[in-house]
C-alpha positions in Angstrom: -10.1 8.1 134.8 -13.3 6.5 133.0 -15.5 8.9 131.3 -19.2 8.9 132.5 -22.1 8.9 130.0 -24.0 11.9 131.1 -27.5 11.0 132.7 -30.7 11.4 130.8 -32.1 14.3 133.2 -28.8 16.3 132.4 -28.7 15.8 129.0 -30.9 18.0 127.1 -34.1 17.3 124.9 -32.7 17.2 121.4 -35.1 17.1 118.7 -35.8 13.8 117.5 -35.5 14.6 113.7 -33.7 11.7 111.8 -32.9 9.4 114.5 -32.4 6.6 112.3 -30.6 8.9 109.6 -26.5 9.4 111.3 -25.2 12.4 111.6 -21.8 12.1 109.7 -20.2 14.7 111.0 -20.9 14.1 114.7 -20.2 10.4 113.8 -16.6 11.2 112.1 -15.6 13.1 115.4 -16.6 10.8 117.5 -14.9 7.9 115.5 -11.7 10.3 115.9 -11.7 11.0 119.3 -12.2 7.0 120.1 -9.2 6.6 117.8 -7.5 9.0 118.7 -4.7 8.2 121.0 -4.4 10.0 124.3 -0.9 9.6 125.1 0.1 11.6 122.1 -2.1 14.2 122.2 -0.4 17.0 124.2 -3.2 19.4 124.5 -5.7 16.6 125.9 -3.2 15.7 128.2 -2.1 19.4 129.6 -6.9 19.4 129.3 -6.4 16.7 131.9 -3.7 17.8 134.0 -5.6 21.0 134.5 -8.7 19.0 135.6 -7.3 17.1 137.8 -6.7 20.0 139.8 -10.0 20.6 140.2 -11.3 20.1 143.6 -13.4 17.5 144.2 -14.1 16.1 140.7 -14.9 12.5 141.9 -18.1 13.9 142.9 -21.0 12.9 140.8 -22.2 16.0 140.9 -19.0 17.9 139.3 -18.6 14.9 136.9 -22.0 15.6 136.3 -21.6 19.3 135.8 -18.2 19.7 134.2 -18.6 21.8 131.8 -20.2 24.4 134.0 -18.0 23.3 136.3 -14.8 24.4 134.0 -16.8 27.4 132.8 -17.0 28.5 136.3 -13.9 27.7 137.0 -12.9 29.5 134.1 -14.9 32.5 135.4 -13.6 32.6 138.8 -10.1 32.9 137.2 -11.1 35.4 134.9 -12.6 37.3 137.7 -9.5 37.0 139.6 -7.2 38.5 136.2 -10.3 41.2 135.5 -9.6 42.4 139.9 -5.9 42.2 139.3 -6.2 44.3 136.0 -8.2 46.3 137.4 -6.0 47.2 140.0 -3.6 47.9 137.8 -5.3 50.4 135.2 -5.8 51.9 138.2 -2.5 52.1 139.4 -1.6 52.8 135.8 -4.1 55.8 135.9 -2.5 57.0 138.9 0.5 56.9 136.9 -0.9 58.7 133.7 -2.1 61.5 136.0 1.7 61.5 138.1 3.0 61.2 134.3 1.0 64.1 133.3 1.6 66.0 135.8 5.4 65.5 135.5 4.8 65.9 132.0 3.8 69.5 132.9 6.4 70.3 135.3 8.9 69.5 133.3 7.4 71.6 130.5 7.7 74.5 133.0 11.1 73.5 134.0 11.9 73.5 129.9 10.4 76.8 129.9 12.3 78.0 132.8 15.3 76.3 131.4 15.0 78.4 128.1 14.4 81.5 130.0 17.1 80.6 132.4 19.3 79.8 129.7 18.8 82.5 128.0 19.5 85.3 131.0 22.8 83.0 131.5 23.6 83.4 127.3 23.1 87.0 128.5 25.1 87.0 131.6 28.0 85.3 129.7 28.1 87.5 127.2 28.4 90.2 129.6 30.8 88.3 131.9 33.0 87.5 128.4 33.1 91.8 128.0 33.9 92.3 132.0 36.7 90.0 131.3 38.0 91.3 128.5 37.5 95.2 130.3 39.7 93.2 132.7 42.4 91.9 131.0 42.7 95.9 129.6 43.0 97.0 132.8 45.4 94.4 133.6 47.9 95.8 130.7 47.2 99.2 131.3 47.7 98.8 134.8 51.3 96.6 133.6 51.6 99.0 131.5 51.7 101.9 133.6 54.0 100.2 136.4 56.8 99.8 133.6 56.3 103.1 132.6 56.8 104.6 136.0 59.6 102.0 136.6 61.5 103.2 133.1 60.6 107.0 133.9 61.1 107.5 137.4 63.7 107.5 139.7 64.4 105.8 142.7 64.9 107.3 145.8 67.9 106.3 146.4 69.1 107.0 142.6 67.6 110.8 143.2 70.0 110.9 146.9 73.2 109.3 145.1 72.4 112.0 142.1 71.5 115.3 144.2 73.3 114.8 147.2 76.8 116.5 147.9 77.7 114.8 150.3 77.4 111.0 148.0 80.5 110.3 146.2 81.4 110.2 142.8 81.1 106.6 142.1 80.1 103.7 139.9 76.3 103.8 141.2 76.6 107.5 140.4 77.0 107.3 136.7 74.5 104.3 136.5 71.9 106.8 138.2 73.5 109.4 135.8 73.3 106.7 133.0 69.9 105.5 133.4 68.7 109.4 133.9 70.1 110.1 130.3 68.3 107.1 128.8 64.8 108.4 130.2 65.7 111.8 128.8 66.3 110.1 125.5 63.1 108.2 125.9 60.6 111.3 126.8 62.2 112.7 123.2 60.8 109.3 121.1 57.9 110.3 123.5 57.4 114.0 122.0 57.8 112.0 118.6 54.6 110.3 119.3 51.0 111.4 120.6 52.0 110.6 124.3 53.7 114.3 123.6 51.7 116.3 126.7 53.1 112.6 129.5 56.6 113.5 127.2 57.0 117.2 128.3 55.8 116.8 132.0 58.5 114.0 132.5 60.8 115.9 131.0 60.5 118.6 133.5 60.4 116.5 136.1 63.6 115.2 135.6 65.6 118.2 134.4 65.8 119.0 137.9 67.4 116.1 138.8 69.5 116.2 135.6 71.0 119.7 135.9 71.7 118.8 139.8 73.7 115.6 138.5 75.8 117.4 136.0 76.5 120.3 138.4 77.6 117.9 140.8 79.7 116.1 138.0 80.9 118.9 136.6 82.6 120.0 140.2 84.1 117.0 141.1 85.8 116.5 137.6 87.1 120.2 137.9 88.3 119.1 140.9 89.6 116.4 140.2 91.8 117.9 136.7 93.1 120.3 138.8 94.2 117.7 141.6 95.5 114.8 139.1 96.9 116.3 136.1 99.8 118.8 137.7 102.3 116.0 137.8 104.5 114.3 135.8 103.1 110.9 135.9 99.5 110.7 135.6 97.1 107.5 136.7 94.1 107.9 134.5 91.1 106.1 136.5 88.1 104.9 134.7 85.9 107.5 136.7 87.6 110.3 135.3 86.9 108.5 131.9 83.4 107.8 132.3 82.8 112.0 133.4 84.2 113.2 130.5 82.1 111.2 128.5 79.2 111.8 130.4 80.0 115.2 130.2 79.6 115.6 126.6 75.9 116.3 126.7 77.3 119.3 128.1 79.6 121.5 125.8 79.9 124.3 127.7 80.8 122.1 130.9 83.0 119.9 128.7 85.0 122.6 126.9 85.5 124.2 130.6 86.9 120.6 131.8 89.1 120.7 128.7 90.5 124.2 129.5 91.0 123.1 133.0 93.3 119.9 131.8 95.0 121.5 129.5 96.0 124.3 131.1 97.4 121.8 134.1 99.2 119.5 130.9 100.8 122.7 129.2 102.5 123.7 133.0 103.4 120.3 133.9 104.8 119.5 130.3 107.0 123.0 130.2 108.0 122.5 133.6 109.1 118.9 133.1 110.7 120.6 129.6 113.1 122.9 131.6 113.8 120.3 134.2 115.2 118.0 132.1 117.2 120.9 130.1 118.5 122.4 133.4 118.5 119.9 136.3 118.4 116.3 134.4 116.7 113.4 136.1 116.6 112.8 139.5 120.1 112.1 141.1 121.2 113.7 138.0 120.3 111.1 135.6 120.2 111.7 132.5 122.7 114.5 132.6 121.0 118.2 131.6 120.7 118.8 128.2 122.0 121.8 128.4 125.4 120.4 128.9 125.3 119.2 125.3 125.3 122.5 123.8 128.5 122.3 122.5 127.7 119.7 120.4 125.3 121.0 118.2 123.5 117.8 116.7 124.0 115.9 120.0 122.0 119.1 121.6 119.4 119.5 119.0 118.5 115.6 119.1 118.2 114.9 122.6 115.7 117.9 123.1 114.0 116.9 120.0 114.0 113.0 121.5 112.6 114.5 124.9 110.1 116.3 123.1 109.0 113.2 120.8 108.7 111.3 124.0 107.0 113.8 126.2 104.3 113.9 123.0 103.9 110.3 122.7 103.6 109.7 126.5 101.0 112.5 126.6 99.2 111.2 123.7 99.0 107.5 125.1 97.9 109.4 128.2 95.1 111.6 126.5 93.5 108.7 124.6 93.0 106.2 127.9 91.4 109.3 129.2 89.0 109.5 126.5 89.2 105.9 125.9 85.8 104.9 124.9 84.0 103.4 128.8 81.7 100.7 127.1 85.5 98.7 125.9 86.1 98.8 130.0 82.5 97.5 131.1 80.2 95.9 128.5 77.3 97.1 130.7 77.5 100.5 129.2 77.9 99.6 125.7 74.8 100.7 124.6 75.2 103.8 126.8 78.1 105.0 124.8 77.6 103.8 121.1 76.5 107.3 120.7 79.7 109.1 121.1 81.2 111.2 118.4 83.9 109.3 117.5 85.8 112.6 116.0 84.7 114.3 119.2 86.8 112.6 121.2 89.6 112.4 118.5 89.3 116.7 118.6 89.4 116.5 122.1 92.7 115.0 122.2 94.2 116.1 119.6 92.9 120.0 121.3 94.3 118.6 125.0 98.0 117.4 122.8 98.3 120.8 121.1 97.4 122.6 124.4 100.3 120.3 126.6 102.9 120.6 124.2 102.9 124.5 123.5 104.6 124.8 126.4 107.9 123.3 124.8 107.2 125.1 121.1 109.5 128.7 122.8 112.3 127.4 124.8 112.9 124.5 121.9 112.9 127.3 119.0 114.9 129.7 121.2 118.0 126.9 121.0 117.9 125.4 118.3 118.0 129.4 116.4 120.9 129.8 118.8 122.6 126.6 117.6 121.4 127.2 113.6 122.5 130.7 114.4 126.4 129.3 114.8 126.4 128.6 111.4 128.0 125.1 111.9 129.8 123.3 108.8 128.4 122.0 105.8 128.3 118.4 107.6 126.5 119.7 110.8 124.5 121.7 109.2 122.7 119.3 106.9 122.9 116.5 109.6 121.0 119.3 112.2 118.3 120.4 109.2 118.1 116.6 108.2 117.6 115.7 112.3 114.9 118.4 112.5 113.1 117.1 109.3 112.9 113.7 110.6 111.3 114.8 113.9 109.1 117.5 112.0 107.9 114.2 110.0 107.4 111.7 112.8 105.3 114.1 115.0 103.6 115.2 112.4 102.2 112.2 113.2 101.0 112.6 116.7 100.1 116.0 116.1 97.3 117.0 113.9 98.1 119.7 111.1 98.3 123.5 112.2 99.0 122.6 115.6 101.8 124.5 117.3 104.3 122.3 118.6 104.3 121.0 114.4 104.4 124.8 113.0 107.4 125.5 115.5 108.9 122.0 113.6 108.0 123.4 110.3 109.6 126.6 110.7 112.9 125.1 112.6 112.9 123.1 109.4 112.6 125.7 106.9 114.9 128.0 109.1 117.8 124.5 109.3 117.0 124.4 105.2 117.8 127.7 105.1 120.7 128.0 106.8 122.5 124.9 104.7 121.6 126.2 101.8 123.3 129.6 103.0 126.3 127.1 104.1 126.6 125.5 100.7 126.5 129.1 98.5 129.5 130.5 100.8 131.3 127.5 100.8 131.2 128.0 96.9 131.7 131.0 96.5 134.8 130.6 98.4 135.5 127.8 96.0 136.0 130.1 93.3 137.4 133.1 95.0 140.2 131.2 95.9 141.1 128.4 93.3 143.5 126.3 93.8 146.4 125.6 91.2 146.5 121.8 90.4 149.7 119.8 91.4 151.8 118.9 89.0 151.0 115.4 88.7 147.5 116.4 87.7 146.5 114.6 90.7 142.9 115.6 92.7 143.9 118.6 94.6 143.2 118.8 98.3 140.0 120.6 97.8 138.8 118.5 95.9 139.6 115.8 98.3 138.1 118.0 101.0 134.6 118.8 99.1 134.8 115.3 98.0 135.2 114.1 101.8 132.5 116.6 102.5 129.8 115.5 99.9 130.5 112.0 100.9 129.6 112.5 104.2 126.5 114.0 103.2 125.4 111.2 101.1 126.4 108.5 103.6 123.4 110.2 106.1 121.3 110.5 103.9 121.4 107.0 102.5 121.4 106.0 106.6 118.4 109.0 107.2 115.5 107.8 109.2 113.1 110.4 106.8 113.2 108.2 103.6 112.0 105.3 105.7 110.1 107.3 108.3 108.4 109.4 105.3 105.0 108.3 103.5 102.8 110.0 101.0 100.6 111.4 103.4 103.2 113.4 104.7 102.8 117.5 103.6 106.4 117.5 104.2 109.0 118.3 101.3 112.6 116.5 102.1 115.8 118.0 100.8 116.3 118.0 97.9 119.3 116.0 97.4 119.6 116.8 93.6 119.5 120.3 94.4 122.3 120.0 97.0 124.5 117.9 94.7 124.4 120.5 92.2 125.4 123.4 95.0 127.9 121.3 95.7 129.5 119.9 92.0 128.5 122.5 89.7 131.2 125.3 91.9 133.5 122.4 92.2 133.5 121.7 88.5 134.3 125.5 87.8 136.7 125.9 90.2 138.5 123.2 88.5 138.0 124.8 85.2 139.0 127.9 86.6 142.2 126.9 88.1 143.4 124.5 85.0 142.5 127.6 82.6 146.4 128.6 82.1 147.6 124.4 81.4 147.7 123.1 78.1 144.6 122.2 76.4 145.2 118.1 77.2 146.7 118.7 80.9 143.2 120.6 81.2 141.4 118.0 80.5 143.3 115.4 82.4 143.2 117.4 85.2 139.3 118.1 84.9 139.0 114.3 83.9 141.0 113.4 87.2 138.7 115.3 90.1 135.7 114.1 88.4 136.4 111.2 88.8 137.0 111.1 92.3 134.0 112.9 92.8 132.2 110.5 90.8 133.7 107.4 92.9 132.1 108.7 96.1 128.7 109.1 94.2 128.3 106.1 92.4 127.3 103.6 95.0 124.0 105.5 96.2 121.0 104.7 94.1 119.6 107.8 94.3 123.0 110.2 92.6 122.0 108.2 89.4 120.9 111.3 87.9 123.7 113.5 88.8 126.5 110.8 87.9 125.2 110.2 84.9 125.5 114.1 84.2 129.0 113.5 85.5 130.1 110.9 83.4 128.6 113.0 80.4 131.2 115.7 81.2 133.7 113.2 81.3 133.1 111.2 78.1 133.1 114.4 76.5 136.7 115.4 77.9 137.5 111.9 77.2 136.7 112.1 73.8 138.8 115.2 73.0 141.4 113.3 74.7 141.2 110.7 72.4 140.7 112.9 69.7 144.1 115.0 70.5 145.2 111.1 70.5 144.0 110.3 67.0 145.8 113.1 65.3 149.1 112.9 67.3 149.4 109.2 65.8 148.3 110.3 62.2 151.1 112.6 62.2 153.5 109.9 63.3 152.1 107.0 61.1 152.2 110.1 57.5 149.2 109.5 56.9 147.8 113.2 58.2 148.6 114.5 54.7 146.8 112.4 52.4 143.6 112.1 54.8 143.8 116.2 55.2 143.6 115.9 50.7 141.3 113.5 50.8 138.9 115.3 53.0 139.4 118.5 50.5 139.4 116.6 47.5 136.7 117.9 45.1 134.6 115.0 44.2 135.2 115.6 40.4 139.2 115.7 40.5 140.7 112.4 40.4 142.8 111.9 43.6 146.3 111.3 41.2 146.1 114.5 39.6 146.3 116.6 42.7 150.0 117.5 43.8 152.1 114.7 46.1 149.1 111.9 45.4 150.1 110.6 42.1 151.0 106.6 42.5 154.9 106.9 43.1 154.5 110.1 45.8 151.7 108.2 47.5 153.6 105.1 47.6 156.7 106.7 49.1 154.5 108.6 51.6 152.5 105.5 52.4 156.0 103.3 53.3 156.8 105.4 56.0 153.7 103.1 57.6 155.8 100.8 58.4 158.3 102.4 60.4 155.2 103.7 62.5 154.1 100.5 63.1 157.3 99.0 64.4 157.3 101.5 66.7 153.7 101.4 67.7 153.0 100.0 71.3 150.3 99.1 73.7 151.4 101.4 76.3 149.8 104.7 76.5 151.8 108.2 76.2 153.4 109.5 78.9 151.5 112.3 79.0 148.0 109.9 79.1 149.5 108.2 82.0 148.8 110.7 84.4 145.1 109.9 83.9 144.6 108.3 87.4 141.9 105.9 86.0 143.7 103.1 84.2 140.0 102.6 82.7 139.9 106.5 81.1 143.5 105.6 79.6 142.3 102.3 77.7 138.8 104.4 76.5 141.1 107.1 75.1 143.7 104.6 73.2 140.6 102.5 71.7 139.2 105.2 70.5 142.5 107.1 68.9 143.4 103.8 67.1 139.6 103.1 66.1 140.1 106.5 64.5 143.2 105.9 63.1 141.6 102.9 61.5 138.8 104.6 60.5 141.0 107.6 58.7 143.5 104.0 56.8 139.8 102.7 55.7 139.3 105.8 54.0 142.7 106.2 52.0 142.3 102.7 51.3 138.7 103.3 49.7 140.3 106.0 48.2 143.3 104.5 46.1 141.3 101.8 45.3 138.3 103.8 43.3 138.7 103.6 39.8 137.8 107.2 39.7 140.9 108.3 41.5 143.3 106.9 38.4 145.6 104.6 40.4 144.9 102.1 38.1 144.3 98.7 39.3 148.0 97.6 40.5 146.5 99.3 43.8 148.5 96.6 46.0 151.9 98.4 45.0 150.9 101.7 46.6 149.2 100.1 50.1 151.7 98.7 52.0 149.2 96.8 54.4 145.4 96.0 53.8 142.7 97.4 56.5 142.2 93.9 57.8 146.4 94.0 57.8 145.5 97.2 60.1 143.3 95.9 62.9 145.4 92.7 63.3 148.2 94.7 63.9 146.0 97.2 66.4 144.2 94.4 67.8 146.6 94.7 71.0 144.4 98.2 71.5 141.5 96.7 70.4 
């Protein structure tokens, strides 16, 4: 597209100052814009694009006009953004005034917010107490339910506790059990400051209580007076579990134990006589009674029946108060608060009370038998019988009852009577000595005491009371010591007595002989150590006069009883030669005579020694005579040889043999 000049009528009347002068600056644009290239310029080409969307520009007139033209153009389009903004502030208006007014709800709903808010801050709160009110109420009302439920009673539990016509049965003494706990519970109660809810349960249920232990208390009256008549008893764990229960009760308990004991002590005196009378059934065991001849036999088979009886019925007693919560671990913590010694009193009461009824008919007989006055055998074997039963059920029994004072007293009464055995039998001993036989030999009495104290000491050594007997036991035994010397000490005097007219070494051969033999039957029991070692005292000391009769019979046979009599009379100051008979020759004479002695000497004993029975005793009594022979040549030896004695020193001349001469020749005896 060409630009047009503009026509003179359009252009405008410029002033006409300087036309011939240029106008540089117009002139500088001008010659830019003719340089200028078009296709490079981008704003002159987005100037033409735009007008060549201008309608109708090929018209002179727009050509003409195009600067108004575009100016109008320009206005139309301005008009049009100036309508359409318009529109739009007052659309925005509109929106200002909705923005506003939403502006000022929303400050009322932020009002009403804060004040809602705060009524529901308020309403919490108070919703936060109501629920913690509620939760209270919720444990109290918990609470309370348990507490009913742990102090109240079923009703059921109340019919099976009140009702007579209910049995005695396991629910029974649960009802009974758990009644008893809630008594024990209202007493922590009373401990606390629930003391007024304590007391009113309390006499709510001691109705109910009294009711159950009446009821109890008649059925196990019954029931002892049913069951525990016979022989053979079955204890059932019912009968257990009412005693126990029964112990909150001591006046219904002790009745209870009245009532069984009284049925024990019939049933065990009955059962007593049967078996002393009648025997077992068909007649086995035989009756006791038919034993009466023999006394120990008799004695010890109503002593063995009446150690049973008392065992049986003391097995029996303690499964009856055996202790419920070892049969059902359920009630374990129903019973950990028995007396422990209650129930031991309780038997040991129901043992005493069962076995009185044999303490009468057993002393009756065994006084009749003791009464005899048996032998020195039976009687200690009876006394020693008695004392081992009086020891054993000692045991069962506790102290003082009176089954164990009837076996005290038939002990002291069978002590009694042996001791009164023993004194008579020695006093008889010495009223009526016998004269020894000629052979010295152990007479027959002493045999027959001998015999007799054997026997004793064979059953004691086989007594079931040393190995039945412990220190606990407040029982003495016999006194074996004692008996021994009842028995040995009249023995040794009647032997005494009745060798009193022999000669002084047939005496004591004689004496030397029966204690010996008594000593043979001692000396293998442990405990006669102290009695045969009195024993062998009195016989070493009748040995040794023996062997002192000995010594001098062979100083008078050897010559040498003269010189050892001077010797021993010698004054210390008077030489030995100057005293009649001892001067060198005399002595030498005397002395020579040795020899002959010694020839004759032998190792067998004398005649008279060899009626010593003990072979042993003969030997001692040589040794020693020849030790004192020896002894008595030592001393005449020392004697010739002292200087002081004037034998001078050719002592050889007078002593036929030297002391070591001596003991070679003796050392047969030696």
């Amino acid at each position: 597209m060409e630009a047009t000049s503009p026509t003179p009528s359009s252009e405008p009347h410029l002033p006409h100052l300087g036309v011939n002068k240029p106008n540089k600056v117009v002139a500088a644009k001008l010659q830019k814009i003719v340089h200028a290239s078009m296709a490079d310029d981008s704003r002159v080409k987005a100037a033409l694009t735009a007008l060549s969307d201008v309608p109708d520009l090929n018209e002179a007139e727009l050509r003409r006009n195009l600067r108004g033209t575009i100016e109008k153009k320009e206005i139309e389009i301005n008009q049009k953004f100036l309508d359409a903004f318009s529109l739009i502030v007052k659309q925005l208006d509109s929106l200002e005034t909705q923005v506003q007014s939403m502006q000022s709800a929303c400050q009322q709903m932020r009002e009403q917010l804060g004040n809602v808010n705060s009524e529901t801050a308020k309403m919490i709160e108070q919703a936060s107490v109501y629920e913690t009110e509620s939760a209270a109420c919720d444990t109290r009302v918990l609470l309370a339910k348990r507490f009913l439920h742990k102090f109240t009673l079923s009703a059921d539990e109340i019919h099976t506790l009140n009702s007579p016509t209910t049995p005695v049965n396991e629910e029974f003494f649960d009802a009974l059990r758990y009644l008893q706990k809630m008594h024990d519970d209202c007493q922590l109660l009373l401990t606390t400051t629930h003391q007024q809810a304590g007391i009113q349960i309390m006499e709510s249920l001691s109705l109910h209580q009294e009711s159950a232990y009446d009821k109890l208390y008649r059925w196990t009256q019954y029931e002892s007076r049913s069951s525990f008549g016979g022989d053979s008893i079955d204890v059932s764990s019912l009968m257990t579990k009412a005693l126990y229960s029964l112990r909150h009760r001591p006046v219904l308990f002790r009745t209870i134990l009245d009532e069984i004991s009284t049925a024990r002590r019939e049933a065990v005196a009955h059962a007593f006589m049967i078996a002393l009378t009648r025997g077992g059934p068909g007649g086995t065991p035989r009756p006791i009674e038919l034993q009466a001849h023999d006394s120990l036999r008799y004695i010890g088979d109503m002593l063995a029946w009446v150690h049973q009886a008392c065992a049986g019925e003391k097995e029996m007693l303690e499964a009856l108060f055996k202790n419920p919560s070892l049969q059902s671990p359920k009630a374990s913590e129903d019973y950990e608060d028995v007396s422990v010694s209650m129930m031991r009193d309780a038997v040991d009461d129901l043992l005493d009370a069962a076995m009185e009824g044999t303490c009468r008919p057993l002393k009756v007989r065994m006084d009749q038998v003791l009464g005899l006055q048996p032998d020195v055998i039976t009687s200690y074997k009876v006394a020693n019988l008695i004392l081992f039963y009086a020891i054993t059920m000692s045991r069962l029994l506790r102290k003082g009852s009176k089954l164990a004072t009837t076996l005290y007293g038939a002990t002291n009464s069978a002590s009694k009577y042996l001791y009164q055995t023993l004194n008579a039998q020695s006093q008889r001993l010495l009223q009526t000595a016998e004269a020894p036989p000629r052979d010295l030999s152990v007479s027959s009495t002493v045999r027959d005491v001998a015999h007799q104290l054997k026997e004793i000491l064979v059953s004691y050594d086989s007594s079931l009371v040393l190995a039945s007997q412990s220190p606990n036991d407040n029982l003495n035994e016999f006194n074996i010591e004692e008996i021994l010397d009842i028995i040995i000490e009249p023995l040794t005097q009647m032997c005494e007595v009745s060798s009193a007219k022999l000669s002084p070494i047939d005496k004591h051969i004689y004496v030397i002989n029966s204690l010996s033999y008594v000593l043979s039957t001692m000396v293998i029991y442990t405990f006669t150590e102290q009695k045969c070692k009195s024993l062998e005292d009195k016989i070493n000391e009748r040995l040794g006069a023996l062997a002192n009769e000995q010594y001098l019979e062979l100083l008078q046979q050897s010559g040498l009883a003269k010189i050892d009599d001077i010797i021993s009379k010698k004054e210390k100051d008077v030489p030995m030669s100057s005293m009649p008979g001892m001067d060198p020759r005399s002595l030498s004479a005397t002395l020579s005579k040795l020899d002959s002695f010694l020839v004759m000497a032998s190792a067998d004993v004398s005649p008279q020694l060899q009626r010593i029975r003990s072979s042993e005793h003969c030997q001692h009594i040589q040794e020693k005579a020849i030790h004192l022979l020896l002894d008595a040549y030592r001393r005449i030896s020392d004697a010739v040889q002292d200087p002081a004695n004037g034998y001078g020193n050719d002592t050889k001349s007078i002593l036929p043999r030297s002391v070591e001469d001596m003991e070679a020749i003796f050392s047969f005896a030696l």
